[in-house]
C-alpha positions in Angstrom: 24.7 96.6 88.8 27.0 99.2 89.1 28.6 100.0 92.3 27.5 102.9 94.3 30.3 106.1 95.0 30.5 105.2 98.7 30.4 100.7 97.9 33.5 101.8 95.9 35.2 104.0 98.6 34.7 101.6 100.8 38.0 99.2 100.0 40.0 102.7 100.4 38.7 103.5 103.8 39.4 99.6 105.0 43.1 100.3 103.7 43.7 103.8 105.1 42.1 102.4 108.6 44.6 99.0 108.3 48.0 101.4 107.4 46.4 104.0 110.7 46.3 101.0 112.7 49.8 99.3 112.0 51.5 103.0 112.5 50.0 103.6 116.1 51.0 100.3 116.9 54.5 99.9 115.9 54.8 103.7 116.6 58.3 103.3 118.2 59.8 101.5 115.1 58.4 104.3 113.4 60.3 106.4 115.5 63.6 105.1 114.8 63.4 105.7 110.7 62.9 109.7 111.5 66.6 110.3 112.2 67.5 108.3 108.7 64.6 110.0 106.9 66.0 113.6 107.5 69.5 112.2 107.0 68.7 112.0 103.5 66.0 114.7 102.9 68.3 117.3 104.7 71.8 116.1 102.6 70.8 114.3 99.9 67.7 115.4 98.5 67.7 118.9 100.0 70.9 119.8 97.5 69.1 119.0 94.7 68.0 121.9 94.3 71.3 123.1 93.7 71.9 120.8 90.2 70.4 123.6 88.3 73.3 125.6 88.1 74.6 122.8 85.8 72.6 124.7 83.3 73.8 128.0 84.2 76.4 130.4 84.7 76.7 130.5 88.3 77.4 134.0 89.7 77.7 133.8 93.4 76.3 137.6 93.9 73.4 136.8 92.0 72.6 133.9 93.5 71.1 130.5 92.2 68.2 132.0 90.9 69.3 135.6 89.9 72.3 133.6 87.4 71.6 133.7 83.4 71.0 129.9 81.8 73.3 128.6 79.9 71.9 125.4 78.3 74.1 122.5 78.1 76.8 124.4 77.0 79.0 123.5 80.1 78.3 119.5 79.1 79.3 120.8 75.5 82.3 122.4 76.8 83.3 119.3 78.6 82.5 116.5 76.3 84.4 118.5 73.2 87.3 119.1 75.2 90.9 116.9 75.3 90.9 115.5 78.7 87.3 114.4 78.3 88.3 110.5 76.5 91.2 110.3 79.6 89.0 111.2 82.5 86.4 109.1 81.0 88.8 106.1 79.8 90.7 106.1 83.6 87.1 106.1 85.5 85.8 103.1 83.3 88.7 101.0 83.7 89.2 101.9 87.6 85.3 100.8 88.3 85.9 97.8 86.0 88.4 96.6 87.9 87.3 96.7 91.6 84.1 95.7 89.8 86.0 92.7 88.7 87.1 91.5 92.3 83.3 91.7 93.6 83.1 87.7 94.2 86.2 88.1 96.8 84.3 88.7 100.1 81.7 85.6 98.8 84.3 83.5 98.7 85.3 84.9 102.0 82.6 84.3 103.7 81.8 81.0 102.1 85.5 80.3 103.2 85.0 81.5 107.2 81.1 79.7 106.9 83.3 76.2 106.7 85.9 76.8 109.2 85.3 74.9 112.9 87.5 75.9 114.7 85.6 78.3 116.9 88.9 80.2 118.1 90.4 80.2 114.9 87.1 81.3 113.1 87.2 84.4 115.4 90.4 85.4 114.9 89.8 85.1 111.0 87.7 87.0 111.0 88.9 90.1 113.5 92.0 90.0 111.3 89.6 90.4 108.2 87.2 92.6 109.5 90.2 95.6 111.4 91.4 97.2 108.4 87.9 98.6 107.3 88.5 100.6 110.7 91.8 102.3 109.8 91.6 105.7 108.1 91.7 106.2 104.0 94.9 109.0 105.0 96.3 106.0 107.2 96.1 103.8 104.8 97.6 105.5 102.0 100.2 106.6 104.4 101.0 102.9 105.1 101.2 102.3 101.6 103.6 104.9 100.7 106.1 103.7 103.5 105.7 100.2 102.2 106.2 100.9 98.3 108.9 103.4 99.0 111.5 102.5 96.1 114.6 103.0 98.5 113.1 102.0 102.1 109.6 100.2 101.3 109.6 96.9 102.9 108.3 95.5 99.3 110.8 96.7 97.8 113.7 95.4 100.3 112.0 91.9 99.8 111.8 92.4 95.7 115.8 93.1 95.4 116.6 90.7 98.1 115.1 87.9 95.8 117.2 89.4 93.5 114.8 92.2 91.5 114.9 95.5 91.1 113.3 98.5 93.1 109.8 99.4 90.9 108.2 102.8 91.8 105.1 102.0 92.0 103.7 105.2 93.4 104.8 107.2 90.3 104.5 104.6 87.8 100.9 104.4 86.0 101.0 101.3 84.9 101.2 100.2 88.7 98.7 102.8 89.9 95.2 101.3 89.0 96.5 97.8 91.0 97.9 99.2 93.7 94.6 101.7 94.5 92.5 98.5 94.1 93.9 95.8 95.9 94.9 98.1 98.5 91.1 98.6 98.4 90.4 94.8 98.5 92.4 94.9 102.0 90.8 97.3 103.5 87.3 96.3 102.6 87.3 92.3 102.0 86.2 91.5 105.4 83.7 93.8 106.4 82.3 93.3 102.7 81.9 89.9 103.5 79.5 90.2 106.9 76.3 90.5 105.0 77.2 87.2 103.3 78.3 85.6 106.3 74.2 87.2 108.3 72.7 85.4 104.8 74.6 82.0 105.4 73.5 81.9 108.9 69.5 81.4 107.8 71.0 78.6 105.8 68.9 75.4 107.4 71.1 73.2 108.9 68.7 70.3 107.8 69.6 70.9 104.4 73.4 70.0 104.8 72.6 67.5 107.3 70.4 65.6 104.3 73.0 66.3 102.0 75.5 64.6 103.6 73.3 61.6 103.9 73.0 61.4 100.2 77.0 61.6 100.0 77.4 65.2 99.0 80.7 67.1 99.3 81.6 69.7 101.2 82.0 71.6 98.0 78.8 70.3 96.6 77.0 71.5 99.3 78.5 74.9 99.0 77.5 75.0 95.3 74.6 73.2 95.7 72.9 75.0 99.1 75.2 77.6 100.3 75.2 79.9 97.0 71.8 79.0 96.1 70.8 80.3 99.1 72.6 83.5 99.1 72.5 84.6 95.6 69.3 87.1 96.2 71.5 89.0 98.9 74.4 88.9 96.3 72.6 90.0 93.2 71.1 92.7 95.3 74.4 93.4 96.3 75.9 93.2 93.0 73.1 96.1 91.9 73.8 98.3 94.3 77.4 98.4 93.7 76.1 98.8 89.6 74.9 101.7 91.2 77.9 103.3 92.2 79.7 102.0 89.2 81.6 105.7 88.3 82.4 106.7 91.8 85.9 105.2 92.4 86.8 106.9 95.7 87.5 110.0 95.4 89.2 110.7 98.7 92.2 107.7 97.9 92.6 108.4 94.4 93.3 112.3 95.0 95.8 111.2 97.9 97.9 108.4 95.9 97.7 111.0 92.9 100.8 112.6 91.6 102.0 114.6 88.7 103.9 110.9 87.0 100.8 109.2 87.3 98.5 111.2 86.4 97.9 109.9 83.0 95.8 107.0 84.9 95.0 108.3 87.9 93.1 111.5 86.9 89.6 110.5 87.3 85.9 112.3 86.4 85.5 112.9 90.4 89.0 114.2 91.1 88.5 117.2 88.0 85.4 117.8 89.8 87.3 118.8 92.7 89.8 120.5 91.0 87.6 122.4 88.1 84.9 123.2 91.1 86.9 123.8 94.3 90.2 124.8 93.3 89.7 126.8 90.2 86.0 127.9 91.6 84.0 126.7 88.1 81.0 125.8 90.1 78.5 125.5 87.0 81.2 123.6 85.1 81.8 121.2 87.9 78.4 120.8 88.4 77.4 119.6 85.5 80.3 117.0 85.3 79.2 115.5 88.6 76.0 115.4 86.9 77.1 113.0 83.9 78.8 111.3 86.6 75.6 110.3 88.1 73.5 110.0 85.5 76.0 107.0 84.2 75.2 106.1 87.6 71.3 105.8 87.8 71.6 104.5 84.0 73.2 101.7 84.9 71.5 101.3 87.9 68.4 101.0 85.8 69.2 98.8 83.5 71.0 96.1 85.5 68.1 96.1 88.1 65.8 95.2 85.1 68.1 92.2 83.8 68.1 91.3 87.5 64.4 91.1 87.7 63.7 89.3 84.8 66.6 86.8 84.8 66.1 86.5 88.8 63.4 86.7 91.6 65.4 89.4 93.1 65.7 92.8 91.9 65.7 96.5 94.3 61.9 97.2 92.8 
């Protein structure tokens, strides 16, 4: 027999009554999401509305909707042009390589997860964790008094050993490893928290039976500590997938200069110049547009791989 209209609405009702239930219970926890759910309605999704002009010829007078549509012929304009393959080449190989260094705060944390030394394990990890506080401008500050060719401590040490002064601030061959392992210095230890909050649900009873059956420290860290850890860092590893194209915008346009601009002229940095400087707003908007949709592509694919070659995956 078939099931009658209100038998079948009757799993529904149960289900809207439950999720009722659970939010005028945990009301206040509710509460507490509002402030990050108009965060990103009010600045993130919001401004949306604003990609359109990427298809347009944006005339400020006339407003978003008022300006004629122009196609893709702003993506044409951009992919046909000369500094397209440069921009392109300079991004790729920038993201590649902090890509490249994303095991360094693992192995940090795995290394402060071993240490003791309950005094020393604090101070480790204070010294690790300060620079994330210092300003990008500070930073980049600090490295040009440090890399200065004539003055730069670096420098001083290089031609006391007997060297030669290298600029590396106007050099592009130096550019791309001095913006990312400054970046590596600045980030390592805060970077390496989450790891650190996922090794402490490691069971202790597992390393205390693993040291019965004679394990090694370091077969115990390959063995239990990575195992348990690797959701959080293939999660991790996604996320950052996602943001694969956005380099830092802020650093690279402070380090960059007109001798190394052949490597450290990037897709965000022409954004800012094409769109804020030179006021092409449909132009730049639809450059920040392939930017992200490199983004959301990759994104997509790698959480897919993730999911079927793991049990963790964002959805």
């Amino acid at each position: 027999m078939r099931a009658t209209k209100s038998e079948a609405s009757l799993p529904n009702q149960s289900r809207t009554y439950t999720v009722k239930k659970n939010l005028l219970r945990n009301w206040q926890l509710y509460v507490f999401l509002v402030p990050a759910l108009a965060y990103f309605i009010i600045l993130h999704y919001v401004p949306m509305y604003g990609v359109q002009i990427a298809f347009k010829n944006f005339i400020a007078t006339e407003g978003i909707w008022g300006s004629p549509w122009t196609g893709f012929d702003h993506f044409t304009r951009f992919f046909d042009s000369y500094y397209f393959w440069r921009l392109l080449k300079n991004t790729l190989l920038l993201s590649a390589y902090q890509l490249i260094l994303f095991p360094l705060p693992i192995i940090l944390a795995l290394s402060l997860n071993e240490l003791r030394t309950g005094a020393f394990k604090k101070w480790a990890q204070t010294l690790t964790y300060a620079p994330h506080f210092i300003s990008v401008v500070v930073v980049v500050g600090m490295i040009v008094i440090f890399l200065d060719p004539t003055t730069g401590l670096v420098n001083r040490i290089i031609v006391a050993l007997g060297g030669e002064s290298i600029p590396f601030l106007t050099s592009p061959d130096w550019f791309r490893h001095v913006f990312t392992w400054s970046g590596v210095w600045q980030t390592l230890g805060w970077s390496s928290i989450i790891y650190l909050a996922a090794l402490s649900a490691v069971s202790p009873e597992l390393h205390e039976a693993a040291k019965v059956d004679g394990a090694t420290r370091l077969q115990r860290i390959t063995h239990i500590n990575i195992p348990s850890i690797l959701p959080t860092i293939v999660v991790l590893f996604i996320l950052n997938i996602g943001s694969f194209m956005t380099v830092g915008f802020e650093k690279v346009l402070l380090m960059q200069n007109n001798l190394n601009m052949s490597t450290s002229d990037v897709i965000q940095t022409f954004v800012y110049q094409t769109g804020l400087l030179e006021g092409q707003y449909s132009f730049a908007a639809a450059i920040g547009l392939f930017d992200s949709a490199i983004n959301i592509t990759l994104l997509v694919i790698f959480n897919y791989l993730a999911r079927k070659t793991t049990d963790s995956s964002l959805w």
